[in-house]
N, C-alpha and C positions, 0 to 999 in steps of 0.2 A: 088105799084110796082107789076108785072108780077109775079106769080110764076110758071116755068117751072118744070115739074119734069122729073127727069136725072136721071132716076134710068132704063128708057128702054136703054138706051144710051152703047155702046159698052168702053170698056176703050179707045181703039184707036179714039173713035169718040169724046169722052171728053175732048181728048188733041189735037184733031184738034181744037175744038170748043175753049180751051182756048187759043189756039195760035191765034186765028181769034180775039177771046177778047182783051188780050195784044195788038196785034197789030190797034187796033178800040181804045183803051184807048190811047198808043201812039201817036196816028194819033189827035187826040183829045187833047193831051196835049199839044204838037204842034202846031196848029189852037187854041186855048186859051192862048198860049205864042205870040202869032205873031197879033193877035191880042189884046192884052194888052199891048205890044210895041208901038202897030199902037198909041194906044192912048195915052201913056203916051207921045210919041213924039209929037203928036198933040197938046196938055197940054203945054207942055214944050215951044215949037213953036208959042202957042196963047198968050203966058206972056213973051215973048223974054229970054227964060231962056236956055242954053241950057242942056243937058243930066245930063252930069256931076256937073254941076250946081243944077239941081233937087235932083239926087241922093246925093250931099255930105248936102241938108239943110241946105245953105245958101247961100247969095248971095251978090257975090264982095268981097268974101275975100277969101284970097290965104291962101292954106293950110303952117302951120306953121312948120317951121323948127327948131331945136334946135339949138340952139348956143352954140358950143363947149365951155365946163370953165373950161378944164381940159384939159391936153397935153403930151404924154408921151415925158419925155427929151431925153431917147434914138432915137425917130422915131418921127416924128412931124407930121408925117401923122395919126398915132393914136392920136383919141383925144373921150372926153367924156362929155354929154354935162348937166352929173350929176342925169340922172335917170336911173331906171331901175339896171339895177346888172352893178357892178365895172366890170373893166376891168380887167383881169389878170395880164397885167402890171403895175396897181395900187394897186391892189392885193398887189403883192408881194414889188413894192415898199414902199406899207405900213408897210406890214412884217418886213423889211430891213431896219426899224428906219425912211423912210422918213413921212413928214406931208401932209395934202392936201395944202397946199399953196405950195409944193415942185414942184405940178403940175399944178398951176393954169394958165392956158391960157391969 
């Protein structure tokens, strides 16, 4: 690698020069993003796959949806389909003596 030395250098000339840097690194990140696009679609395009396809790794299956087993009695539009954190309306309906079968879908 090159070693420059920046010590004749003005402070105002150091922060021109890094600004000229940044924007060369930029410009470069850019040109290495658009080109690793070009190919990955090319890739993608040679195997009939498309984008979204590559990127989720796999192919022909449709992302999975939960199926609600849980339904709050008050609101039927809430529903829970048993992962992740309870609902506050089960919550509290648990609190309030009811069971999960009180909510099951």
């Amino acid at each position: 690698m090159l070693q420059t030395d920046l010590s004749h250098y003005t402070l105002a000339e150091l922060r021109t020069l890094r600004h000229k840097v940044d924007k060369e690194i930029t410009r470069r990140r850019q040109d290495d993003m658009k080109e690793a696009r070009r190919r990955i679609l090319a890739i993608a395009n040679n195997v009939g796959l498309s984008v979204d396809e590559l990127a989720a790794g796999s192919i022909g299956k449709q992302a999975r949806k939960s199926v609600p087993r849980y339904r709050n009695p008050a609101d039927s539009s809430q529903t829970w389909a048993g992962h992740g954190r309870q609902p506050r309306w089960m919550i509290n309906g648990l609190a309030n003596g009811k069971t999960l079968d009180d909510f099951r879908a």
